[in-house]
N, C-alpha and C positions, 0 to 999 in steps of 0.2 A: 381383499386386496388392500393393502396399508397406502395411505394417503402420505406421498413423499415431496408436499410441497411444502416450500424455505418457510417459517414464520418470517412476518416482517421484522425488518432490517432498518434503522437510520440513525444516520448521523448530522443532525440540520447545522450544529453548529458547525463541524467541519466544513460540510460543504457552502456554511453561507461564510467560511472564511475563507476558501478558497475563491468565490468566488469576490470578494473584494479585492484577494492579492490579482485575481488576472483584472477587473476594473483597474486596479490603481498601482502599482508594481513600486510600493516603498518598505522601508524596512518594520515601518511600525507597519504593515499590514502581514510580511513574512514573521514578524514574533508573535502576532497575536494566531497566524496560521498554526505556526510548532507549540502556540500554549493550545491550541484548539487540539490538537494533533494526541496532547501528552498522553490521555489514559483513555485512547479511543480502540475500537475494532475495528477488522476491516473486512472486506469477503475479498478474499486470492482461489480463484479458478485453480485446479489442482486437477493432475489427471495421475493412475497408476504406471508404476516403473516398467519399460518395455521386457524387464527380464521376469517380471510376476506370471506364475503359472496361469494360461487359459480359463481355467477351471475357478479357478479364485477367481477372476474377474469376470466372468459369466456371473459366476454367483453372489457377487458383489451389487452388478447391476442388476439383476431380479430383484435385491432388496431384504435376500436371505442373511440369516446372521452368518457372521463368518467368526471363525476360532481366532482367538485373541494371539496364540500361535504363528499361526499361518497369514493373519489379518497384513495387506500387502500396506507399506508407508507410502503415502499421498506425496507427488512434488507437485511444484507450483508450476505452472503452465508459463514458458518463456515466449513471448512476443520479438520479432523484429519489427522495425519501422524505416522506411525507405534509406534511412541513412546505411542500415545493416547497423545498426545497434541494437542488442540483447536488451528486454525490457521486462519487469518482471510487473503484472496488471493486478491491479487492486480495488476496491470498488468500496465506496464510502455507504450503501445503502443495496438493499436487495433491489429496488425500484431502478438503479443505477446498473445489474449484471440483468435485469430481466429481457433483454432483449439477446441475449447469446448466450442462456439457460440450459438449453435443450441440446446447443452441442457442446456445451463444459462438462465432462465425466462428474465433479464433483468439486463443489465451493468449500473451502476453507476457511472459519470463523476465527481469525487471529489477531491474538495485541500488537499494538502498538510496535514491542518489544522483539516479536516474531517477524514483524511486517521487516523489521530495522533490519532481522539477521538475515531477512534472504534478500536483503538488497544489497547487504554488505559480504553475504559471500562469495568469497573468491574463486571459488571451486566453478560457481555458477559467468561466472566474466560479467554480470550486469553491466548497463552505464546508468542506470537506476531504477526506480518504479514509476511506471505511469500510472496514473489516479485517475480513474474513471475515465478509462481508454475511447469508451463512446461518444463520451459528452465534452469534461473538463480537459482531457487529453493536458493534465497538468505532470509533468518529471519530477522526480525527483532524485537532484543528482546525486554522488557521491557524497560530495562535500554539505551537501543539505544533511543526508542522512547523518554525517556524522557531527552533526551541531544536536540534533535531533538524539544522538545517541549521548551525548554530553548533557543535554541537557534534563534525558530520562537518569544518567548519572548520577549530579545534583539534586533532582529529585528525591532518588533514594538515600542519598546521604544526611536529607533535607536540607538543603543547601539552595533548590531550588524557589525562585520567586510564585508566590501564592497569589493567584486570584490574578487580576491584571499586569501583564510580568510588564515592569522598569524597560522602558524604551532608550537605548543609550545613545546621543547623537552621534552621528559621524559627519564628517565635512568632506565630500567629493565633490569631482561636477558629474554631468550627468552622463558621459561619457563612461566615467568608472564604473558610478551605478549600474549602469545597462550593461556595462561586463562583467560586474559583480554577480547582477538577478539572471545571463546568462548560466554564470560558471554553477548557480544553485539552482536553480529552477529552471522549467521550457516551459510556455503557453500556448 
């Protein structure tokens, strides 16, 4: 019988920047999040398409090889949240999905880049991802993702800022702020 459990999983720096942006909700805490963010993994819960033959997924869950063929494509497992908003769950460490393991079909190890595209497809309606549905229960919105995906842009172009990214002032009062860190984030 094949030993089918996750090797460990983590992202500390992630999650110990997440956790400063819910302590302190400023924008140098949101830049040093998305520099924390840039070339990370994540684990997205994934379960097979309801139209996959029986058979394939029997054989899938035994832990039998399946033909490359026939091998059925993984979606990401959609979350509502009281509001009835579409939520696509991600999870910055195995330590962080181990507690609703045993009923996720199957974890998905993906980039940054991946995580970007199924929160920004349209096909799917999101209103974003939530990060660590159990614990951090952090969103992230539309509009987050697509700084996030500008910013993996610049990156590739090298265009992006290296190592501690340039924090740029802005002047609000804290009224905007709080609408602003709504319109990108939820805590």
């Amino acid at each position: 019988e094949k030993n089918m459990a996750m090797p460990e999983f983590t992202n500390k720096e992630v999650e110990k920047a997440i956790k400063q942006f819910l302590d302190e909700k400023s924008n140098e805490n949101m830049a040093n999040l998305m520099q924390a963010m840039r070339d990370t993994r994540f684990l997205v819960p994934a379960d097979f398409p309801p139209d996959i033959k029986k058979q394939v997924i029997e054989k899938a869950k035994r832990g039998e090889k399946i033909d490359v063929k026939t091998a059925p494509r993984m979606l990401p497992i959609i979350v509502q949240n009281p509001q009835g908003e579409h939520l696509s769950p991600a999870y910055t460490s195995s330590k962080q999905n181990g507690r609703k393991r045993k009923i996720i079909p199957a974890i998905l190890n993906v980039t940054i880049d991946e995580l970007l595209r199924i929160g920004s497809n349209p096909s799917l309606k999101l209103k974003g991802i939530i990060v660590n549905p159990d614990t951090d229960k952090m969103i992230l919105h539309p509009k987050f993702i697509d700084a996030m995906k500008q910013l993996k842009a610049a990156q590739k172009q090298g265009t992006a800022p290296q190592g501690k990214p340039e924090v740029k002032e802005l002047k609000m009062s804290r009224a905007q702020f709080e609408l602003f860190a709504r319109r990108t984030c939820e805590w």
